[in-house]
N, C-alpha and C positions, 0 to 999 in steps of 0.2 A: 759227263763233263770230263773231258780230256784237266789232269794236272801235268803241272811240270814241276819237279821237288827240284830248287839247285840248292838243299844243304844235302850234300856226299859227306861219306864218312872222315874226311878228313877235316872237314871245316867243322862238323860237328866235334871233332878232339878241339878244334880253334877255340869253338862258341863255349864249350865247360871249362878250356882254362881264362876264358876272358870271362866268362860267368864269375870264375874264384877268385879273380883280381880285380872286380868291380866290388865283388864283397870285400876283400884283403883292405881297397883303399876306402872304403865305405865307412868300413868299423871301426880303422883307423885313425877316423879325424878326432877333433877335439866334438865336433857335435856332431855325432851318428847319422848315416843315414844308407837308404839301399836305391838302388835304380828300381824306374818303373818299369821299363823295358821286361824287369824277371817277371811281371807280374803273370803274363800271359804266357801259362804251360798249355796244357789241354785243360787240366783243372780249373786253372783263372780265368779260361778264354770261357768255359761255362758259367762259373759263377757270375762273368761279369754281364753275362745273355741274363742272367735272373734277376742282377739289377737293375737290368735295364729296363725291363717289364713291371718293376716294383713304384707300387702307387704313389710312394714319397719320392721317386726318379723323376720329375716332371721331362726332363731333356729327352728322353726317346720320343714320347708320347707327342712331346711338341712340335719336334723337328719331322715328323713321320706326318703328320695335320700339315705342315707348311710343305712338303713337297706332295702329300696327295693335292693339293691345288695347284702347287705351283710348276708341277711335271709337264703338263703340254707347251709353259710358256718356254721350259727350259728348250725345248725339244724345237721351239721359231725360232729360237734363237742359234740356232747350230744350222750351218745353212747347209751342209755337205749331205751326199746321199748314204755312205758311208759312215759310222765313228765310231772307234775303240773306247770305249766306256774301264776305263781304269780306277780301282778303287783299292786304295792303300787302308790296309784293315779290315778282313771282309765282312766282319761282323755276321748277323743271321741271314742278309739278305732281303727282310724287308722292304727297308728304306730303299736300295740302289732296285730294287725288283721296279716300287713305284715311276723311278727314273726310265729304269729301261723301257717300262712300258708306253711310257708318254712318248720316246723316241719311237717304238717300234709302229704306236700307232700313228705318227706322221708319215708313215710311210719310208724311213729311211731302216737301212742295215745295221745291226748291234755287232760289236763284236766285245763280248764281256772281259776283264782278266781281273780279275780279286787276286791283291796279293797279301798273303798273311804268313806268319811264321807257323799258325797251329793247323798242323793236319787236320787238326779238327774241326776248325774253323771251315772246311774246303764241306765236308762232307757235311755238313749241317748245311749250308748253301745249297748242296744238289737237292737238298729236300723242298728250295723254295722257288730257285731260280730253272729252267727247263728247257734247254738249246731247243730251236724249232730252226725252219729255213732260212729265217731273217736274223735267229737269233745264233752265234757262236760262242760260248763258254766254256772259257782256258784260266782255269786256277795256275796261279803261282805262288808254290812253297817258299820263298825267299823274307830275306828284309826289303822293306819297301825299295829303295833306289837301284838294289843291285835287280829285283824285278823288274823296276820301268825301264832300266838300260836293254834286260833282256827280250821287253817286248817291241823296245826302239829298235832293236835287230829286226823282229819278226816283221814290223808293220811301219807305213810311213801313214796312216792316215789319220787327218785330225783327231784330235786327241780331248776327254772330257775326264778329269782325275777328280775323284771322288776322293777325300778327306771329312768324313761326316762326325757328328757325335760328339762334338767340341773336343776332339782329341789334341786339336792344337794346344788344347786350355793345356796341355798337361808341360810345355815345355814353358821355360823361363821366357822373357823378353829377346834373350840374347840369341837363347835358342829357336826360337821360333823364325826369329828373322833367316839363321841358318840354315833351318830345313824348309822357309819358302824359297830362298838362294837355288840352294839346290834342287827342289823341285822345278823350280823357272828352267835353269839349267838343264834339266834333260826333256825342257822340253822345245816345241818350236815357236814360231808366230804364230797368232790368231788360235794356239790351243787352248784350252778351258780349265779353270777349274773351279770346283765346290765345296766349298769349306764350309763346317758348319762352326758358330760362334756363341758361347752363354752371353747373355748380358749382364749386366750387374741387377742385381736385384735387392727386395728387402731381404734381411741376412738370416731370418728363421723359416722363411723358402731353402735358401743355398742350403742352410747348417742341417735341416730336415731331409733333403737328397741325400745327404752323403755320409748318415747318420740311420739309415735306413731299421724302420721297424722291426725286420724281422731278418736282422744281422746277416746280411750278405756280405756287406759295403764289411765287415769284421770278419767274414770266413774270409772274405777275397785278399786282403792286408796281411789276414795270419797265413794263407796258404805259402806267402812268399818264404817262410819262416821254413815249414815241412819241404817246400821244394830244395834251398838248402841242406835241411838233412837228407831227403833223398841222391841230390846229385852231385854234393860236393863233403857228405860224409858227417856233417851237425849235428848236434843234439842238443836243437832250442826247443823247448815246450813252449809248445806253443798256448797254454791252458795261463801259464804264467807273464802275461803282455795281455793286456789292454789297447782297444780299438779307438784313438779321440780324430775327431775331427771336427776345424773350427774355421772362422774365415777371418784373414788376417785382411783388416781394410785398408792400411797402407802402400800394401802389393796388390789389392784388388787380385785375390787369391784364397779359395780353396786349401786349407790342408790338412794331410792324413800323416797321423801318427803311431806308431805302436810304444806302448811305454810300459816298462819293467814293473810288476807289482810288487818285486822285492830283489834284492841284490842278489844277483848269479852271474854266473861265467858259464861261456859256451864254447864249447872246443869244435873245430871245423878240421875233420882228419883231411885231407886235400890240402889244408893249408898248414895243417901241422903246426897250429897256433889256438890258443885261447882268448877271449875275447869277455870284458866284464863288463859288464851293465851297473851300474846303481839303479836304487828303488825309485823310479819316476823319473829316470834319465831318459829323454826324447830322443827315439829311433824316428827319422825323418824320413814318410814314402814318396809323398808325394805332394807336387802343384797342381790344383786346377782353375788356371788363371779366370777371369770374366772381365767381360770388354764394355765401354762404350760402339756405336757406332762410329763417332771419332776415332779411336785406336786403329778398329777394323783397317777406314780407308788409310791408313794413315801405314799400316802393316805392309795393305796393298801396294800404294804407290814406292814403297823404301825397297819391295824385293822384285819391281819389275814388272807389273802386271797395272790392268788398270779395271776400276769394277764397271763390269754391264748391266749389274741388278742386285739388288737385294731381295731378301724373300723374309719374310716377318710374319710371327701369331699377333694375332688381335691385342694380346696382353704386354705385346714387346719381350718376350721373354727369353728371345732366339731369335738367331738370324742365318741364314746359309744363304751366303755371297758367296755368288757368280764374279768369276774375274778370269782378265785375258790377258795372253800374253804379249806383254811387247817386246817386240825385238828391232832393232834398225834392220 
């Protein structure tokens, strides 16, 4: 697999002082919190492969059953002989492996790009996905947009962006609608995309996910803690916080916590500040929103795109919509 890295050593100085100033204004509020975006080192981008195989994770297992069925319909539905197969997150490769293979068996041309921030992510993919005559895979090291700009350079041909694994769930209302914006944005008419979607469910399903038996979902939240000390100079013990996560039904939302088990302060040499916690003061990781169907189209139609299909388990449990783009 040909990569292309575009973090050089310069944007990498960018990315660790923006790293330190997302913590600086994080810690600083009146109620705590850290981006998700840190979660995924090399370290979190594994842990989160173990969660996602873990038998209280229902979302891999289900969305991986709706596209093993539903891969050839994707594949009628793309009428070109050609298509860049784009997938923002490259995750293990399973899932987009089933995709590409429904297209390659219609008889049309792949040309694969997973774009991910973790190198690791690239090389764990070569182990699943395997360039043949039809098939071309071009990993990209970047953040997702400044990838698709890079591969809108390389290629004009239709376009299928893959968005899997309810990672939308992970941005607010406001946000989401921003990063479908700007996905529509770079891309053209009649291009694709697949999102995958949780649905709302009964709430000792959700709270059992993300609560995971045998404490991933709790190394993966604390590891954000040690990356910290590693690359911006901390000294959070991480043995001292606790992993909760609960589902708030108001926001029809998923969330992860890390909370102080006792009063300490933590100094971040990089920032050349301290930082104090009280005993069960809520450090805030993360959203992981869930939908109706109604939201879905309703996400679809407000950022420009309109939907060609749904694809659903038995149980209703998940959804990955198909949607296209419009443009005049």
């Amino acid at each position: 697999m040909e990569i292309s890295n575009l973090v050089n050593y310069e944007n990498h100085i960018n990315d660790k002082e923006q790293f330190a100033l997302d913590v600086l204004n994080g810690l600083s509020r009146d109620e705590k919190m850290l981006s998700t975006k840190y979660f995924y080192d090399d370290k979190g981008s594994e842990l989160f492969q173990k969660i996602t195989k873990h038998e209280d994770y229902y979302l891999t297992r289900t969305e991986y059953e709706i596209l093993k069925q539903a891969n050839k319909e994707i594949a009628n539905i793309i009428s070109e002989d050609e298509v860049d197969i784009v997938e923002l997150g490259a995750g293990d490769g399973h899932k987009s492996k089933l995709i590409i293979e429904g297209i390659l068996e219609s008889g049309k041309i792949v040309n694969y790009y997973p774009i991910d921030i973790s190198t690791e992510a690239m090389k764990q993919l070569e182990e699943v996905i395997t360039p043949n005559e039809n098939l071309q895979v071009h990993g990209v090291v970047a953040e997702y947009f400044e990838g698709l700009r890079y591969i809108n350079e390389k290629s004009r041909n239709r376009k299928l962006v893959l968005f899997l694994g309810s990672n939308i769930g992970n941005f607010n209302r406001h946000q989401s609608h921003y990063f479908l914006q700007h996905m529509w944005n770079g891309l053209e008419a009649n291009d694709m995309a697949l999102i995958g979607f949780d649905l709302k469910k009964d709430v000792e399903k959700l709270t059992a996910a993300y609560n995971d038996s045998s404490g991933y979902t709790k190394e993966f939240n604390l590891n954000l803690l040690e990356r910290i000390n590693k690359e911006l100079g901390g000294n959070f013990v991480p043995e001292n916080f606790q992993h909760v996560g609960i589902f708030n039904p108001k926001i029809g939302a998923m969330e992860s916590y890390l909370l102080p088990k006792k009063d300490q302060s933590v100094y971040i040499k990089s920032l050349k500040k301290a930082f104090h916690f009280e005993a069960f003061e809520p450090l805030h990781l993360e959203y992981s929103f869930k939908y109706t169907k109604g939201d879905i189209e309703t996400m679809c139609f407000d950022s420009g795109f309109q939907v060609a299909k749904h694809f659903t388990d038995k149980n209703e449990y998940f959804i990955d919509s198909l949607w296209r783009v419009v443009k005049a």
